[in-house]
Steps between C-alpha positions, in 0.01 A plus 500: 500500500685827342448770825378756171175293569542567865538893449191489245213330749608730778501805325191458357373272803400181276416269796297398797486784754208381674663423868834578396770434707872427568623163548506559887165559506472932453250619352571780210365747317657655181424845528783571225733257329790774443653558204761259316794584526752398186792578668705358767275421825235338584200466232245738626544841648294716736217216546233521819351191687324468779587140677328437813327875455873679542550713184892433347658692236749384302627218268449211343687178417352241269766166458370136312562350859521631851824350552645722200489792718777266720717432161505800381626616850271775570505423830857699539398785275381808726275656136233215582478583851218697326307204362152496635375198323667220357301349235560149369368293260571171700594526873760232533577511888354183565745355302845695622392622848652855488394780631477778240605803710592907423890596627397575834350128550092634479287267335392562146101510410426226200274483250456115316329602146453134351206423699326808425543557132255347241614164319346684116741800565767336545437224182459808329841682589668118433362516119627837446820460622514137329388636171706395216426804294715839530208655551334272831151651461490465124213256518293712743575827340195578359319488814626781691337812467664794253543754788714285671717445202496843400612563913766268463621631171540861675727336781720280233560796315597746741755231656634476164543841525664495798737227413594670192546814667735387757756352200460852351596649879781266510648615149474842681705492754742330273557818326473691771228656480475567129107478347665522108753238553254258654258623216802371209592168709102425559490531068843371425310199707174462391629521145747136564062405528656238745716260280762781481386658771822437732754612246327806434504568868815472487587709220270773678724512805839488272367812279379759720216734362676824519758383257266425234309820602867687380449337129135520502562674160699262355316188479820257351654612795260391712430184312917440562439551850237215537633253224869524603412447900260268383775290396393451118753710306745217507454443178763319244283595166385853557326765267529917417242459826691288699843657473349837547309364842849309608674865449268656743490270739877509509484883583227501752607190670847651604297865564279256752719251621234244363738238378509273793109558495414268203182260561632166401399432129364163556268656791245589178244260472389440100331135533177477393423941463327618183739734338289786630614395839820473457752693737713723244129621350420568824791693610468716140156603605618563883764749349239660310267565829788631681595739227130592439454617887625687691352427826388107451343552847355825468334334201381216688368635851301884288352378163176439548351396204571111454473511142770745436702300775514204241531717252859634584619154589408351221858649346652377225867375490821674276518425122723146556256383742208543295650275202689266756406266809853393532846679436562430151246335399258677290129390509256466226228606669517840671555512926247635647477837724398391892149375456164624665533190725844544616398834570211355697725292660720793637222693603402164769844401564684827551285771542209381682791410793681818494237703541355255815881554630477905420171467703631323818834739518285832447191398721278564190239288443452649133716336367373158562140591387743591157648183539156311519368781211763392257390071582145567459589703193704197311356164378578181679801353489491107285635195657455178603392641836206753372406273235428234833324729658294612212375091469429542888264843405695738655457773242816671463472796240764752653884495608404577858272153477763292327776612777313439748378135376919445441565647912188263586612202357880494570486643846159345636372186292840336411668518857142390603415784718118438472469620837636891461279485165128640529370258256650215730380631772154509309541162435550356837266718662206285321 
């Protein structure tokens, strides 16, 4: 028995409490069950009983067994001499004889839940958290009612948020404090769109922003800057292009001290990447965004209109890159300029966490409602993940719904947390 089911019948008091009382015979009455507390401590915080008809403030402990509270030597730790309650699923004293005491040797007050918790709940927690599926509920989906999916939704996507928002902090304090540089390494980032996401974080921290600010008006240059750290001007066979890019690099390399910088060539993933995804394309059309702006986060936390958002990313790359996906090899069929859905893409993936950062470090909520404006303002996101919720009738029509499916899924229904999900709660409630 996980003690996450413990935590969930308490808090929401899904048992017996007609003549409820401790194992010694007290009676109680929850007048609160406190608050959980998710960091170190006991489980529930600022909780009131009566037992016997004597209020207590305090806290709670919940273990599988009563004898856990003994292993996990509690006993000698002075932050439980605040426990109030110990609640149990199975009080095992019988068995091992021990007293279960605070530090100063007072008796603890315990609470046996087995006996007092309905056989159907329980089955019904066991086939959730035995479901084979990814998503446990999948079969019973259907059956919960739309405000509590659209309430659970809400809370998936504002933890996504949040989670997003703290990697964005911790770029931050990386560069000390600088809103543009975590702006260019958040792109440089996003634009690896994960298989060469690592190597263009790398290639981020080895280039900073303010040198290819200085060239901003000389695009080769800055196109040097990012192939030749990038480690991909190593070239035997090498073109007017080439040569000239190999020149610069040369020259701005020694001006940055870059040369022990150089992302390992073999870091580039190319395996299985349409041509449109492939990294030198997408370091082209980088170069051209950096050129193009200024102030990339200027642009990202004061435009308002979404549509002219995707229109300036939507950049296309330097002469070479529009005929070429490789160096040297010239395609038949034109490259393409950074597409409406890569745009999209930036907009979710870069963006959208910035400005939830930008919110949290200024104390301005406004720019999270922009955040959650620019979601609701996209279309959803396709994958194997929306397209199984879709089958489930979920609905999702917007960027904000398809995010919050993805947070929903990965964070709640595949680590099988049924139990800090509404709709599972839903479910074992009937």
């Amino acid at each position: 028995m996980p003690e996450s089911f413990l935590y969930f019948i308490w808090q929401y008091q899904y048992f017996n409490k007609a003549s409820l009382a401790t194992t010694d015979g007290e009676v109680i009455q929850v007048l609160h069950t406190g608050f959980r507390n998710y960091d170190a401590g006991p489980d529930f915080t600022h909780a009131r009983l009566l037992i016997n008809e004597v209020e207590w403030v305090g806290t709670v402990e919940m273990h599988c067994r009563t004898s856990d509270w003994l292993s996990h030597r509690h006993q000698h730790d002075r932050a439980y001499d605040n426990v109030i309650l110990h609640v149990v699923w199975q009080d095992d004293r019988s068995t091992n004889g021990r007293r279960v005491d605070r530090t100063n040797g007072t008796a603890l007050p315990t609470l046996e839940l087995s006996p007092l918790t309905d056989v159907a709940l329980l089955d019904r927690f066991h086939a959730l958290n035995d479901a084979v599926d990814s998503i446990p509920c999948a079969g019973q989906f259907r059956a919960v009612s739309p405000l509590r999916i659209t309430s659970m939704l809400d809370k998936a996507m504002l933890q996504r948020l949040e989670r997003k928002a703290t990697a964005v902090r911790l770029v931050f304090e990386q560069t000390n404090g600088d809103w543009e540089e975590t702006a260019y390494r958040m792109l440089a980032i996003n634009m690896g769109f994960k298989i060469n996401a690592d190597p263009m974080e790398q290639l981020s921290r080895a280039v900073p922003l303010k040198a290819i600010l200085k060239h901003r008006d000389a695009l080769h240059q800055v196109e040097a800057l990012l192939f030749g750290t990038a480690g991909l001007l190593a070239l035997e066979e090498a073109d007017e292009y080439i040569v000239m890019l190999q020149r610069e690099y040369r020259f701005l390399a020694a001006k940055y001290s870059l040369a022990d910088r150089q992302v390992e060539a073999h870091a580039w993933k190319w395996g299985r990447l349409r041509p449109a995804n492939f990294p030198t394309l997408r370091l082209a059309q980088l170069a051209r965004l950096l050129t193009n702006q200024g102030s990339l986060f200027s642009l990202f936390a004061d435009m308002m209109d979404t549509e002219t958002l995707l229109s300036v990313l939507q950049v296309q790359p330097s002469a070479y890159w529009q005929s070429h996906y490789r160096f040297g090899k010239t395609t038949e069929k034109p490259a393409p300029a950074l597409g409406q859905t890569s745009a999209e893409n930036i907009v979710v993936n870069t963006v959208v966490p910035l400005l939830a950062a930008y919110a949290h470090h200024r104390g301005e909520p406004a720019y999270i409602d922009r955040a959650i404006s620019l979601l609701e303002g996209l279309p959803a996101e396709k994958n194997h993940l929306t397209d199984k919720w879709n089958t489930l009738g979920l609905g999702i029509r917007t960027a904000f719904d398809s995010q919050a499916a993805i947070e929903l899924h990965n964070e709640f229904c595949a680590v099988k947390k049924c139990l800090s999900c509404q709709v599972g709660a839903e479910l074992l409630k009937k």
